[in-house]
C-alpha positions as CSV (number, residue, x, y, z in Angstrom):
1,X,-7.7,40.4,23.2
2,X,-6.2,42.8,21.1
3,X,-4.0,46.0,22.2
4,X,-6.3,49.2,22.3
5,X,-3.8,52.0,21.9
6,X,-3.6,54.0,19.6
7,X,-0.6,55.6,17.8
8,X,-1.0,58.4,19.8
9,X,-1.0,56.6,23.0
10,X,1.8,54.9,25.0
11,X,2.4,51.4,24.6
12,X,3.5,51.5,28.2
13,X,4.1,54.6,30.6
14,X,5.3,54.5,33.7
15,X,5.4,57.8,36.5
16,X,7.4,58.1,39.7
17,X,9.2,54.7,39.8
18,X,10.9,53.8,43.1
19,X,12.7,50.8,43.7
20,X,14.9,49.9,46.4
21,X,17.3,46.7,46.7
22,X,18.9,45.9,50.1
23,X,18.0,49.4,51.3
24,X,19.6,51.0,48.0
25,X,17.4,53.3,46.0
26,X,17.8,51.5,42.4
27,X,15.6,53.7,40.9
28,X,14.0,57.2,41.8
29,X,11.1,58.8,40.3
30,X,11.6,57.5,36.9
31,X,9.2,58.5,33.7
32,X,8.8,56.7,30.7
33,X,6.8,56.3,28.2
34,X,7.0,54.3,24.4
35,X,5.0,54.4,21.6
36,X,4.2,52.4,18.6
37,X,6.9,52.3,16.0
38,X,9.5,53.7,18.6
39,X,13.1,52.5,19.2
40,X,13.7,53.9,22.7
41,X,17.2,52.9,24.1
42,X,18.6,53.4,27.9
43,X,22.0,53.6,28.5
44,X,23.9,54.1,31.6
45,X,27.0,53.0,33.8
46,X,27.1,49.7,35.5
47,X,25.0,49.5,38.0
48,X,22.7,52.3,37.2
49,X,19.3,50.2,37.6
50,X,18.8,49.7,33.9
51,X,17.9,46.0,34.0
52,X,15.8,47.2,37.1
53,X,14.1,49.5,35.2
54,X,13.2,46.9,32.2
55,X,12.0,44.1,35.0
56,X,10.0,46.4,36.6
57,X,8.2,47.7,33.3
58,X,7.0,44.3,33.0
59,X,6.1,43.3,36.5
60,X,8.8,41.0,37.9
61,X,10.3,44.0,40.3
62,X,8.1,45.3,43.2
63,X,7.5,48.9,43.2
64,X,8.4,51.5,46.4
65,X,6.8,54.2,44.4
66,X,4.9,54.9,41.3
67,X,3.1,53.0,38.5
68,X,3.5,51.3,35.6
69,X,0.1,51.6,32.8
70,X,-0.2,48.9,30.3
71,X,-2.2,49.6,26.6
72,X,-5.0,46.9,27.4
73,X,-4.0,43.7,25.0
74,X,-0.4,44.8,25.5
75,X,1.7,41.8,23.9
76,X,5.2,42.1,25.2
77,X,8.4,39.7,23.7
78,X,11.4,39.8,26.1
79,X,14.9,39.4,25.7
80,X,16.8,38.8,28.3
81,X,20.3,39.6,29.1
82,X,21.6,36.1,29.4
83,X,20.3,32.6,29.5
84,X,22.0,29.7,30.5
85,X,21.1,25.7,29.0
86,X,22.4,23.3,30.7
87,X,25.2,22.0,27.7
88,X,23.6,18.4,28.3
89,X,20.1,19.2,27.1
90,X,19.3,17.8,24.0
91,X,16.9,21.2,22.5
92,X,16.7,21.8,19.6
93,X,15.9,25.7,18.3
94,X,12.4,24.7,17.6
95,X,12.2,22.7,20.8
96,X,13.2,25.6,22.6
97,X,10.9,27.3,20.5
98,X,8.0,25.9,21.2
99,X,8.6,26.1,25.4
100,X,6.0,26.8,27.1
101,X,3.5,26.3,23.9
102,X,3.8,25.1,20.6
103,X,3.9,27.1,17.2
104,X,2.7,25.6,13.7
105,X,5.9,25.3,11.3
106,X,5.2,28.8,9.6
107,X,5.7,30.9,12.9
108,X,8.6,29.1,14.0
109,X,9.8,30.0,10.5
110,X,8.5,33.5,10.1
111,X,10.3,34.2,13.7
112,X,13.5,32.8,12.9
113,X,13.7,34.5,9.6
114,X,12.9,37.9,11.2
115,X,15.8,37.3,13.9
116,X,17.9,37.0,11.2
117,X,18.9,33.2,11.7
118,X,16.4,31.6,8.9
119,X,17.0,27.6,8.3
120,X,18.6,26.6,11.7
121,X,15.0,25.5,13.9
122,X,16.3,21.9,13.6
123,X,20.1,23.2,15.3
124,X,20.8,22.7,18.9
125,X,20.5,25.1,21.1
126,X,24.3,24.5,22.3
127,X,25.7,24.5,18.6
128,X,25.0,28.0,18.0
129,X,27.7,31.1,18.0
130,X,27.1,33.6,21.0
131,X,25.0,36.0,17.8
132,X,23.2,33.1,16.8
133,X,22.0,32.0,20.2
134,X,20.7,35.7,21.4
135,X,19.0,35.7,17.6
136,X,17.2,32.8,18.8
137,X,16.0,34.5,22.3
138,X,14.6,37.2,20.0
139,X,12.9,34.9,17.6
140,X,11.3,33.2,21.0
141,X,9.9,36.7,21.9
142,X,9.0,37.6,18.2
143,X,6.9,34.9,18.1
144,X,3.3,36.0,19.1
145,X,3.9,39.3,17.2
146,X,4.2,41.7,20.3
147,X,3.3,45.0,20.6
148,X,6.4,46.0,22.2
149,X,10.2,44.1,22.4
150,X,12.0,44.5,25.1
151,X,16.2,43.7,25.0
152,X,18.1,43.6,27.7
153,X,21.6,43.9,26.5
154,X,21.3,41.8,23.8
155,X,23.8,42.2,21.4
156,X,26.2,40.9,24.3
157,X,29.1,39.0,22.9
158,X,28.6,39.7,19.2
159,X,31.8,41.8,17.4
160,X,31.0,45.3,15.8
161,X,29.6,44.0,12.8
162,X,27.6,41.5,14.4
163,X,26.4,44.8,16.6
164,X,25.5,47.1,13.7
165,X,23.3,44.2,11.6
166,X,21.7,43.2,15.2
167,X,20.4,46.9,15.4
168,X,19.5,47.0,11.5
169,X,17.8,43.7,12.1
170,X,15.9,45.8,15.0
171,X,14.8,48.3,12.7
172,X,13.3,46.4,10.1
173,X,11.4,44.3,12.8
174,X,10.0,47.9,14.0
175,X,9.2,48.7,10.1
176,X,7.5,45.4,9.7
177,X,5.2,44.9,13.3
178,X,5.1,48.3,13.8
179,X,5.8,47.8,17.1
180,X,7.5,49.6,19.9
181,X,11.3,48.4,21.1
182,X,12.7,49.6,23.9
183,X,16.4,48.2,24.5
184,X,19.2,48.7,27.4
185,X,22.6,48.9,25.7
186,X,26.5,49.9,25.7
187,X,27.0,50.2,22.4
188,X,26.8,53.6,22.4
189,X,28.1,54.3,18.2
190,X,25.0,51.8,17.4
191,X,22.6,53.2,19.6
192,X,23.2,56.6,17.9
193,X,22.1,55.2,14.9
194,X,19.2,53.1,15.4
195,X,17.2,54.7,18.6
196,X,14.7,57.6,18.0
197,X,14.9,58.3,21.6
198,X,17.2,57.9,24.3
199,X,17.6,57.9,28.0
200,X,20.2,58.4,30.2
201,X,20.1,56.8,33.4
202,X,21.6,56.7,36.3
203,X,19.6,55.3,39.1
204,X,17.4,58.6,38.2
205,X,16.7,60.0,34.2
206,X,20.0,62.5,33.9
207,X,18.9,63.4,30.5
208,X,16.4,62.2,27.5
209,X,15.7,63.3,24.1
210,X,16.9,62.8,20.2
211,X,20.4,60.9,20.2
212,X,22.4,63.8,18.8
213,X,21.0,66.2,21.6
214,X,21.6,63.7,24.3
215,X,25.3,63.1,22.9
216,X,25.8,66.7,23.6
217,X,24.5,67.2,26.9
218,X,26.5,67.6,29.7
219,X,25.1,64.8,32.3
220,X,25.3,62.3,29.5
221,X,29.3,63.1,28.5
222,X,29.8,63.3,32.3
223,X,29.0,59.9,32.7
224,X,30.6,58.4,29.4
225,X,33.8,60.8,28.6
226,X,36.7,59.3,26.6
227,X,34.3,56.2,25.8
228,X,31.7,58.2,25.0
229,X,34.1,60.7,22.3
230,X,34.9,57.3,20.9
231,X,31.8,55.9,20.5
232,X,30.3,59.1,18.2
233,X,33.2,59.6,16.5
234,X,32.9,56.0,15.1
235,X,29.1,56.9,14.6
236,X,29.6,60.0,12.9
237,X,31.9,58.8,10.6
238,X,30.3,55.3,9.8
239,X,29.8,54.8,6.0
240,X,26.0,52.6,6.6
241,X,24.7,55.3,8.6
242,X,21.9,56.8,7.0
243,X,19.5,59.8,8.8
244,X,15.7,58.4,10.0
245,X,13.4,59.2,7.1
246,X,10.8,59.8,9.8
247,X,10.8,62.9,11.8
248,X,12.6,63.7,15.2
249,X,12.3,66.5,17.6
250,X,14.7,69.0,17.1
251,X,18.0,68.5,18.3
252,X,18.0,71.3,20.6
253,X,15.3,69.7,22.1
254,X,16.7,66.9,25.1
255,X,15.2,67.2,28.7
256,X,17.8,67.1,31.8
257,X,17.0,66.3,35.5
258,X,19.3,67.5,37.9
259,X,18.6,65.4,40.7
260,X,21.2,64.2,42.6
């Protein structure tokens, strides 16, 4: 069935999430929404519930509080943090691919060329660079054309470079699907330049908004300091960054919670 939302209307949208782990509160009272065409990007400490957040978005976490609202049709593609293949296992990238259903020839190719890693479907899964093999995790979720990507840290492991043409790649995939991607990260000098929103969490949203105002807020510095004054400096003095050509709220414009 196809997605019913419109442009105007979330993607996904969640009010009031509560989770608790082990009789930690992971998560309180978080809101979230993300639209089409959106890069949203969470970024926090260790430990501050992001990956909670993500699974619970799509289900696989139980809920103490709140709710989570789906666009009907919503097609999701997930990207997980890490996944492990037993080094034995004779799959192949189209193999893996095709787990749990198979693709005809030209997805399998349209996915891998949008992942960036066009040509290598008959590769094993084990011969491929740390980049190459989380390229291949987001062809797998590029496949059925989703509505929405979701990564979970997954420029993990690739060098700066490899970082800055992962989050290009992102953006054209966005320009192309028109879809919505919402992404947890740490590389904070690449998440300045690709997200249109971001949130800062930690365990609850500190502060949200355009990437420039939520650089200069004071819970978000509080929580990144030196790394953090590293981080933009390398952004705002990066050569391939370019301003959006679509339109952000003003920079003025970032929302802070001051809950403990």
């Amino acid at each position: 069935m196809p997605m019913t939302a419109t442009k105007q209307e979330p993607l996904i949208e969640a009010k009031g999430l509560d989770v608790r782990m082990g009789g930690q509160r992971v998560l309180e009272h978080v809101d979230l929404s993300i639209s089409a065409g959106e890069i949203l990007t969470i970024v926090g400490p260790n430990g501050s519930g992001k990956s909670t957040l993500l699974r619970a978005l799509i289900g696989a976490v139980r809920l103490d509080g709140g709710k989570v609202t789906h666009a009907e049709g919503l097609r999701i593609g997930y990207v997980p943090q890490r996944l492990h293949i037993d080094p034995t296992l004779p799959l192949t990238v189209r193999r893996f691919l095709n787990l749990p259903r198979q693709h005809n020839k030209a997805q399998i190719e349209q996915a891998l060329e949008r992942a960036g890693i066009p040509n290598r479907a008959d590769a094993a899964m084990t011969a491929l660079s740390g980049g190459q093999f989380q390229r291949a995790l987001m062809a797998r979720a590029l496949l059925d054309q989703p509505d929405l990507l979701i990564l979970d840290e997954a420029s993990q492991g690739l060098d700066q470079t490899g970082t800055a043409d992962f989050y290009r790649q992102l953006e054209q995939i966005r320009d192309e699907l028109n879809c919505g991607i919402l992404l947890v990260s740490h590389d904070l000098h690449v998440v300045m330049r690709a997200a249109d929103r971001v949130i800062c969490l930690n365990h609850h949203i500190c502060c949200q908004g355009h990437p420039e105002a939520v650089s200069n807020a004071p819970e978000y510095r509080a929580l990144f300091g030196r790394y953090e004054e590293e981080a933009l400096a390398i952004f705002r003095h990066d050569p391939h960054h370019h301003p959006h050509d679509h339109a952000h709220a003003p920079e003025a414009e970032v929302e802070a919670d001051d809950a403990g």
